[in-house]
PAVEX-718787 format. One record per residue: y, x, z of N, C-alpha, C, O in turn; residue number from 1. Coordinates in steps of 0.1 Angstrom, whole numbers, plus 5000, padded with zeros to 4 digits. Each point is the difference from the previous one (the first is absolute). Example, Ala and Ser with C-alpha at 12.3 -4.5 7.8 and 13.67 -1.06 7.14 Angstrom:
<mitors>
(mitor (4943 5132 5078) (5012 4991 5000) (5012 5009 5000) (5000 5010 5007) 1) (mitor (5011 4986 4986) (5011 5009 5000) (5011 4992 5008) (5011 5005 5001) 2) 
</mitors>
This chain:
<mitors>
(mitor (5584 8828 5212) (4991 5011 4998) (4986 4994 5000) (4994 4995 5010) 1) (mitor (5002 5006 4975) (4983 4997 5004) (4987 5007 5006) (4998 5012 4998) 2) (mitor (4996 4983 5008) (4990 5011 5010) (4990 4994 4993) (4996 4989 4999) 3) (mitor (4999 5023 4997) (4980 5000 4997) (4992 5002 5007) (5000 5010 5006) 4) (mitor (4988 4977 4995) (4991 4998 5012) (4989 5007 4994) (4999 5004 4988) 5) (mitor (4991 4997 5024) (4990 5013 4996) (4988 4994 4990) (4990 5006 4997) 6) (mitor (5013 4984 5000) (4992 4985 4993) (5001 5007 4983) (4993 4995 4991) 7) (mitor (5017 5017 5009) (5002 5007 4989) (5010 4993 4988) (5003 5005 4990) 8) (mitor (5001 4980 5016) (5010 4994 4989) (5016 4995 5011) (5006 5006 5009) 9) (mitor (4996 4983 4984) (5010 4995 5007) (4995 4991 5009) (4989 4995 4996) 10) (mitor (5015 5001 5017) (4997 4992 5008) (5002 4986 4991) (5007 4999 4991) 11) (mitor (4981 4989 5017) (4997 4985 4991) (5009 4992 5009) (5003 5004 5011) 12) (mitor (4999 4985 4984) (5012 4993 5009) (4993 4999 5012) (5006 5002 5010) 13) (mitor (4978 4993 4993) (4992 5000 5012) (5000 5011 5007) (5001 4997 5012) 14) (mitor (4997 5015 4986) (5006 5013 5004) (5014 5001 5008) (5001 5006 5011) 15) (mitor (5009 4988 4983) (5012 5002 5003) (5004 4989 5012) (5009 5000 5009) 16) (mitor (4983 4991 4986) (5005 4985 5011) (4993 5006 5015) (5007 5001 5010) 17) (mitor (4980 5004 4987) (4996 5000 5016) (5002 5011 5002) (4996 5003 5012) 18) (mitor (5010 5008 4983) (5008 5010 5007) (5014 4997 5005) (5005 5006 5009) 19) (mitor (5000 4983 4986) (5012 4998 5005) (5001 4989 5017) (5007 5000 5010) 20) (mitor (4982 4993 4985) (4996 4993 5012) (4998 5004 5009) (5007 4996 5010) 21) (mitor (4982 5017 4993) (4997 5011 5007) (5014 5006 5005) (5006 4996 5009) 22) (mitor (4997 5010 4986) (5013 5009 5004) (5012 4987 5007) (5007 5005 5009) 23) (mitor (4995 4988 4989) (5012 4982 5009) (4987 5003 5007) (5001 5012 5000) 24) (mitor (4990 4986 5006) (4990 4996 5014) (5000 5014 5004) (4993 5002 5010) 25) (mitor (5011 5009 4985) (4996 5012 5007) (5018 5004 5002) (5004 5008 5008) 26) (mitor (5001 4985 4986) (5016 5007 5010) (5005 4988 5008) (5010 5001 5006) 27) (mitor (4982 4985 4996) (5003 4994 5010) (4992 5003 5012) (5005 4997 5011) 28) (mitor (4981 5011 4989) (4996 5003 5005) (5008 5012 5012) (5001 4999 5012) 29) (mitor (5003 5009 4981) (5008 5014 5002) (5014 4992 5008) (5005 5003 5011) 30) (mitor (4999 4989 4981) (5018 4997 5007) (4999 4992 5014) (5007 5001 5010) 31) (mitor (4981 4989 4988) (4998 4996 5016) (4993 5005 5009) (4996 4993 5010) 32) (mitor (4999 5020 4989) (4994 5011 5008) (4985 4993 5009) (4996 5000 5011) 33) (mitor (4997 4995 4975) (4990 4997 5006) (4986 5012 4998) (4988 4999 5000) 34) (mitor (5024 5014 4997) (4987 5012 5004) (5000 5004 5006) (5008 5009 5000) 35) (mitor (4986 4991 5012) (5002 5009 5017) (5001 5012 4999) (4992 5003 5009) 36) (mitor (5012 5005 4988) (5001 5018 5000) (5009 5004 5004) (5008 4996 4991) 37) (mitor (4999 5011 5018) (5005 5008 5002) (5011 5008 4989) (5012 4999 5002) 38) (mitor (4982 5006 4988) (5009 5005 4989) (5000 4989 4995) (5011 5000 4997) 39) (mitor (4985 4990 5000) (5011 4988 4993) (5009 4990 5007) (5007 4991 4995) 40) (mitor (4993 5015 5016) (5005 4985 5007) (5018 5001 5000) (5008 4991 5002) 41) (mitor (4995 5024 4995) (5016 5003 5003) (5004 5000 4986) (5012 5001 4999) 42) (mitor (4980 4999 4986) (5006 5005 4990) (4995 4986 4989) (4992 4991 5002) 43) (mitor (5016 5012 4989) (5003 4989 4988) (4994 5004 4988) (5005 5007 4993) 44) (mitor (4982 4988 5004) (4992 5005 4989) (5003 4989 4987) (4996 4989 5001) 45) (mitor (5010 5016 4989) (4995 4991 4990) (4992 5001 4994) (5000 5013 4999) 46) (mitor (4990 4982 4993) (4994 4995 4987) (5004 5000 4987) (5000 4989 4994) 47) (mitor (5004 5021 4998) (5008 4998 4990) (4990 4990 4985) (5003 4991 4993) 48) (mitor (4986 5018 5008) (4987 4996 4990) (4988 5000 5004) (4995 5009 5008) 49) (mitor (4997 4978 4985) (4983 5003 5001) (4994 5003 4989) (5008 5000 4990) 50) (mitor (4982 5003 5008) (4995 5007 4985) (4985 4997 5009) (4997 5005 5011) 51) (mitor (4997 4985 4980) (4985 4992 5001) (4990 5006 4986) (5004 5001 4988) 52) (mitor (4987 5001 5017) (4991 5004 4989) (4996 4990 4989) (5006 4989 4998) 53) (mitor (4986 5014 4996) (5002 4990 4984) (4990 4985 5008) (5002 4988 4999) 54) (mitor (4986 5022 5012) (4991 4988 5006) (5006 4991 5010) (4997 4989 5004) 55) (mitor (5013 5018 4998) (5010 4991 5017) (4994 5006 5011) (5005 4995 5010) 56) (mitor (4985 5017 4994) (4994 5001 5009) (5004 5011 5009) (4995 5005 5011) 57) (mitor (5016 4999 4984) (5003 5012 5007) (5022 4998 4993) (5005 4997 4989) 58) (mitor (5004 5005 5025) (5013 4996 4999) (5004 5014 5004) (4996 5003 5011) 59) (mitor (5010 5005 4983) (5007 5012 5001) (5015 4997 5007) (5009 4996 4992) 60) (mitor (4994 5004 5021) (5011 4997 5002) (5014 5012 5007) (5000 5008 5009) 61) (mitor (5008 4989 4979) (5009 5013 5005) (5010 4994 5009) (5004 4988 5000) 62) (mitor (5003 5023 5009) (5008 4998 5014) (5010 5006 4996) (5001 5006 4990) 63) (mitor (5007 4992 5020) (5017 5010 5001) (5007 4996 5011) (5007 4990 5001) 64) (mitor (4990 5022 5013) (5007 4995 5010) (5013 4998 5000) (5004 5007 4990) 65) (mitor (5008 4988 5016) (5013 5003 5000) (5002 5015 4998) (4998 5007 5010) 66) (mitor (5006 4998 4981) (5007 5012 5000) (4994 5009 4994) (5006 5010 4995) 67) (mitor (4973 4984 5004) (4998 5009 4994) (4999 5011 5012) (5000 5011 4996) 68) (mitor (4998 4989 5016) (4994 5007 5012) (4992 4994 5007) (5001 4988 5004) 69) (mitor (4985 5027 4999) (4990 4998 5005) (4990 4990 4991) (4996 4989 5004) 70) (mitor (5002 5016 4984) (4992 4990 4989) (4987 5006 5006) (4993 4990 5004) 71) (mitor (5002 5021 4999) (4985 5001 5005) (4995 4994 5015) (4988 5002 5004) 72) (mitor (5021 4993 5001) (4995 4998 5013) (4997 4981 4996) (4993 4991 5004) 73) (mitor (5018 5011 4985) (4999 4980 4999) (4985 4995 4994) (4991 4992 5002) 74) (mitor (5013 5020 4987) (4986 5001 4991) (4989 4997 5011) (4994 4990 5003) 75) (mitor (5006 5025 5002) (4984 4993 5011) (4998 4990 5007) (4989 4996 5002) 76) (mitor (5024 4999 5005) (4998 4989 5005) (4998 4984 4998) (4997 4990 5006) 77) (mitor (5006 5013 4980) (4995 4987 4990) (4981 5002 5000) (4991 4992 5002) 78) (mitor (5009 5020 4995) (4983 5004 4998) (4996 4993 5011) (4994 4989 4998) 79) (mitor (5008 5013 5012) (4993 4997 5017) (5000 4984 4999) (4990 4994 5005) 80) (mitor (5023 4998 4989) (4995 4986 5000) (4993 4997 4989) (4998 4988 4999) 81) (mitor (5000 5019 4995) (4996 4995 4982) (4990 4986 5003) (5002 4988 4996) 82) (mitor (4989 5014 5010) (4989 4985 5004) (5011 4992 5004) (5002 4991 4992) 83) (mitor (5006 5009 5017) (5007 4987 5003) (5011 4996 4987) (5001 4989 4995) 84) (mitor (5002 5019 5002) (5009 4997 4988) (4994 4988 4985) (5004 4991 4993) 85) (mitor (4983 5020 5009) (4988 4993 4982) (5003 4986 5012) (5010 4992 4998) 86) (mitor (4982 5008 5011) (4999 4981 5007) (5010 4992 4998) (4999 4989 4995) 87) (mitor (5016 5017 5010) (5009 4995 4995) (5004 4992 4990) (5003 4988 4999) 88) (mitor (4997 5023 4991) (5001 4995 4985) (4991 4990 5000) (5004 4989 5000) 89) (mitor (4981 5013 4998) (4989 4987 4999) (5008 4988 5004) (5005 4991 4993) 90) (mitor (4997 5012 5024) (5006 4983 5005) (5011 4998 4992) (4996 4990 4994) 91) (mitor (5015 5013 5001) (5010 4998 4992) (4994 4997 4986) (5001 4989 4996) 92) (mitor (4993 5019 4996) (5001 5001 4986) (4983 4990 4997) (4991 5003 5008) 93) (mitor (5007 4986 4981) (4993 4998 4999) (4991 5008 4985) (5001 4999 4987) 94) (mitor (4994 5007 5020) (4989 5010 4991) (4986 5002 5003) (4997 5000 5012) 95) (mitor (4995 5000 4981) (4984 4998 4998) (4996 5014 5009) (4991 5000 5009) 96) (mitor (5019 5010 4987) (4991 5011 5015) (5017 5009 4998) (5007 5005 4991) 97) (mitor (4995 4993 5023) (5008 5012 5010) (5003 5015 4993) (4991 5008 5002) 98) (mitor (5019 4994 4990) (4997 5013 4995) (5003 5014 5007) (5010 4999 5007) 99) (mitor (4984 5012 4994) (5000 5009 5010) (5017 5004 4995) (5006 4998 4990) 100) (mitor (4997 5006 5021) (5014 5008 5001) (5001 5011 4998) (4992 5006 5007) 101) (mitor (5015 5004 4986) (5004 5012 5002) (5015 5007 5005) (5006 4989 5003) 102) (mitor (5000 5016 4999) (5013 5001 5005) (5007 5013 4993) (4996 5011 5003) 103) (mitor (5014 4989 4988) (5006 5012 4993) (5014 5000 5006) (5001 4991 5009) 104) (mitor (5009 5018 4989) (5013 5000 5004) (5005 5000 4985) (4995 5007 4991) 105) (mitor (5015 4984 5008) (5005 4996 4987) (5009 5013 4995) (5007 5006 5009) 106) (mitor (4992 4999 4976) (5009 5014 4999) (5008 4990 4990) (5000 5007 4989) 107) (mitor (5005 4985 5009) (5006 4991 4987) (5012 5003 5007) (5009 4999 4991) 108) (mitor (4997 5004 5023) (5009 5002 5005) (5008 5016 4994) (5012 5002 4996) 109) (mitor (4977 5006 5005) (5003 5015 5002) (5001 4999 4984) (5009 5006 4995) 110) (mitor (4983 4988 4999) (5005 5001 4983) (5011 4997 4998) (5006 5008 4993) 111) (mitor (4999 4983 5011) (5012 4994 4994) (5013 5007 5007) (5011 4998 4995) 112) (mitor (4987 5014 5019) (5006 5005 5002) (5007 5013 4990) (5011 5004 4998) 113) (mitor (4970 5001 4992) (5000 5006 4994) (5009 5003 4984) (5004 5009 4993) 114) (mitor (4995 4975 5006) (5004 4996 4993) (5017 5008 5000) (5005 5009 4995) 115) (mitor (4999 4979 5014) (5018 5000 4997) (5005 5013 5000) (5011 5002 4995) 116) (mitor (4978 5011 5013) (5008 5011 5002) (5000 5005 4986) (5010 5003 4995) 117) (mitor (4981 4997 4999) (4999 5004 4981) (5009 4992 5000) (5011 5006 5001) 118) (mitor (4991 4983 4999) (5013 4990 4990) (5009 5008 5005) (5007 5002 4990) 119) (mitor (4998 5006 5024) (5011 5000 5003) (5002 5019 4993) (5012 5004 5000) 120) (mitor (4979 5003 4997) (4999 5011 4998) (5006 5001 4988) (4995 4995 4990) 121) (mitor (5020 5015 5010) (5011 5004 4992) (4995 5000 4983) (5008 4995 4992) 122) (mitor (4977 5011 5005) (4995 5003 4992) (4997 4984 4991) (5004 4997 4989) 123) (mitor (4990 4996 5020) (4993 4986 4993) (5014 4997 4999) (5003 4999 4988) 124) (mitor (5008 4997 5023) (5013 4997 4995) (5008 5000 4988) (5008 4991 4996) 125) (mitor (4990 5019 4999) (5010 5006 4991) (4991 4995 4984) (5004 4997 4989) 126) (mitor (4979 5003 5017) (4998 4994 4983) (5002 4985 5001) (4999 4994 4989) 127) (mitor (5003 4998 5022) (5007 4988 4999) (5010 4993 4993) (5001 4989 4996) 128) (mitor (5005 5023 5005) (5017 4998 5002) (4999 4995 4979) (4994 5005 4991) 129) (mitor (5018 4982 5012) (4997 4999 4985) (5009 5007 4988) (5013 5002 5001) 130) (mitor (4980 5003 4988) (5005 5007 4989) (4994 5019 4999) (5004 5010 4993) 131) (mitor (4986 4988 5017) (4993 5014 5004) (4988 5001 4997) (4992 5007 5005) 132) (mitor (5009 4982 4980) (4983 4998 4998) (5000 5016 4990) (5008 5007 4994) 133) (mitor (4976 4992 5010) (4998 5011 4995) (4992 4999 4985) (4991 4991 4999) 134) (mitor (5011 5018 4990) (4989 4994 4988) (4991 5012 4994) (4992 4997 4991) 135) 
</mitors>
Protein backbone atom coordinates (compact mmCIF):
# COMPACT_ATOMS: atom_id res chain seq x y z
CA UNK A 1 0.00 0.00 0.00
CA UNK A 2 1.38 3.34 -1.03
CA UNK A 3 1.05 6.23 1.51
CA UNK A 4 1.00 9.82 0.41
CA UNK A 5 3.12 12.28 2.27
CA UNK A 6 1.85 15.68 2.97
CA UNK A 7 4.84 16.89 0.57
CA UNK A 8 1.68 16.41 -1.77
CA UNK A 9 3.59 13.59 -4.01
CA UNK A 10 5.20 10.40 -3.49
CA UNK A 11 7.77 10.14 -0.90
CA UNK A 12 11.78 10.60 -2.48
CA UNK A 13 14.02 7.73 -1.75
CA UNK A 14 15.70 10.39 0.96
CA UNK A 15 12.27 10.66 2.44
CA UNK A 16 11.94 7.05 2.72
CA UNK A 17 15.59 6.16 3.85
CA UNK A 18 15.47 8.46 6.90
CA UNK A 19 12.05 7.46 7.78
CA UNK A 20 13.08 4.08 7.84
CA UNK A 21 16.15 4.79 9.90
CA UNK A 22 14.03 6.77 12.32
CA UNK A 23 11.45 4.25 12.89
CA UNK A 24 14.79 0.82 13.54
CA UNK A 25 16.19 3.58 16.20
CA UNK A 26 12.66 4.28 17.47
CA UNK A 27 11.64 0.57 17.90
CA UNK A 28 14.98 -0.30 19.33
CA UNK A 29 14.51 2.37 21.41
CA UNK A 30 10.87 1.11 22.61
CA UNK A 31 12.08 -2.90 22.79
CA UNK A 32 14.94 -2.14 25.22
CA UNK A 33 12.77 0.10 27.37
CA UNK A 34 14.88 2.94 27.40
CA UNK A 35 11.62 5.17 27.94
CA UNK A 36 11.05 5.50 31.67
CA UNK A 37 7.13 5.72 31.89
CA UNK A 38 5.08 3.87 33.61
CA UNK A 39 2.61 3.22 30.72
CA UNK A 40 5.44 1.97 28.64
CA UNK A 41 7.38 0.02 30.72
CA UNK A 42 4.73 -3.19 30.81
CA UNK A 43 3.61 -2.98 27.04
CA UNK A 44 5.09 -3.79 23.48
CA UNK A 45 4.79 -0.86 21.18
CA UNK A 46 5.64 -1.22 17.62
CA UNK A 47 6.65 1.15 14.89
CA UNK A 48 5.06 0.02 11.96
CA UNK A 49 5.82 3.40 9.65
CA UNK A 50 7.60 6.86 9.50
CA UNK A 51 6.32 9.39 7.04
CA UNK A 52 9.09 12.47 6.93
CA UNK A 53 8.20 15.63 5.38
CA UNK A 54 9.59 16.56 1.85
CA UNK A 55 12.24 19.06 4.15
CA UNK A 56 13.21 16.03 6.70
CA UNK A 57 12.22 18.39 9.48
CA UNK A 58 9.46 17.05 10.98
CA UNK A 59 8.94 12.64 11.23
CA UNK A 60 5.29 11.65 11.66
CA UNK A 61 5.64 8.47 13.54
CA UNK A 62 2.83 5.94 13.77
CA UNK A 63 2.55 3.30 16.89
CA UNK A 64 0.59 0.03 17.68
CA UNK A 65 0.61 -1.21 21.04
CA UNK A 66 0.30 -5.12 21.43
CA UNK A 67 -3.28 -5.64 20.83
CA UNK A 68 -4.06 -2.45 19.92
CA UNK A 69 -5.02 -1.48 23.81
CA UNK A 70 -4.75 1.64 25.53
CA UNK A 71 -3.37 3.60 22.23
CA UNK A 72 -4.19 7.01 24.03
CA UNK A 73 -2.44 6.60 27.12
CA UNK A 74 0.80 5.32 24.81
CA UNK A 75 0.07 8.11 22.57
CA UNK A 76 0.63 10.61 25.42
CA UNK A 77 3.27 9.03 26.79
CA UNK A 78 5.45 9.16 23.85
CA UNK A 79 4.40 13.03 23.86
CA UNK A 80 5.96 13.51 27.43
CA UNK A 81 9.28 11.97 26.09
CA UNK A 82 9.13 13.52 22.70
CA UNK A 83 12.58 15.82 23.61
CA UNK A 84 14.26 12.69 24.75
CA UNK A 85 13.30 10.72 21.89
CA UNK A 86 14.20 13.81 18.83
CA UNK A 87 18.00 13.58 21.12
CA UNK A 88 17.91 10.06 20.63
CA UNK A 89 17.42 9.83 17.13
CA UNK A 90 20.16 12.83 16.62
CA UNK A 91 22.73 10.58 18.62
CA UNK A 92 21.83 7.56 16.42
CA UNK A 93 20.92 9.09 13.06
CA UNK A 94 23.47 11.28 11.25
CA UNK A 95 21.40 14.39 10.11
CA UNK A 96 22.08 18.13 9.74
CA UNK A 97 19.12 18.99 12.29
CA UNK A 98 17.08 16.48 14.66
CA UNK A 99 13.60 16.29 13.13
CA UNK A 100 10.67 17.11 15.51
CA UNK A 101 8.52 14.12 16.39
CA UNK A 102 4.95 13.63 16.18
CA UNK A 103 3.15 10.46 17.39
CA UNK A 104 -0.06 8.95 15.42
CA UNK A 105 -1.54 5.40 16.23
CA UNK A 106 -1.23 3.43 12.98
CA UNK A 107 -5.02 2.62 11.43
CA UNK A 108 -3.23 0.39 8.44
CA UNK A 109 -4.08 -2.26 10.97
CA UNK A 110 -7.91 -1.50 11.29
CA UNK A 111 -7.92 -1.01 7.39
CA UNK A 112 -6.81 -4.07 6.61
CA UNK A 113 -9.20 -5.51 9.17
CA UNK A 114 -11.62 -3.61 7.09
CA UNK A 115 -10.58 -4.88 4.36
CA UNK A 116 -11.00 -8.85 4.71
CA UNK A 117 -14.43 -8.37 6.27
CA UNK A 118 -15.65 -6.87 2.65
CA UNK A 119 -13.53 -9.75 1.10
CA UNK A 120 -15.33 -12.07 3.36
CA UNK A 121 -18.84 -10.47 2.84
CA UNK A 122 -21.34 -13.06 0.99
CA UNK A 123 -22.12 -10.25 -1.49
CA UNK A 124 -18.29 -9.38 -2.70
CA UNK A 125 -18.08 -13.32 -2.61
CA UNK A 126 -20.33 -14.32 -4.95
CA UNK A 127 -19.10 -11.63 -7.70
CA UNK A 128 -15.84 -13.47 -7.22
CA UNK A 129 -16.84 -16.58 -7.75
CA UNK A 130 -15.74 -17.50 -11.35
CA UNK A 131 -18.25 -17.45 -14.35
CA UNK A 132 -20.50 -14.69 -12.46
CA UNK A 133 -19.07 -12.06 -14.47
CA UNK A 134 -21.37 -9.70 -15.04
CA UNK A 135 -21.82 -7.63 -18.62
Amino acid sequence: MSRVHHSGGEPTQRMLRVGELIRHALSELLARGAVRDPVLEHRVVSVPDVRMSADLKLATVYVMPLGGKDMSAVLAALDRHKKFLRAEIAARINLKFAPEVRFRADQSFDLGTQIDALLDSPRVKRDLLPGTDKQ
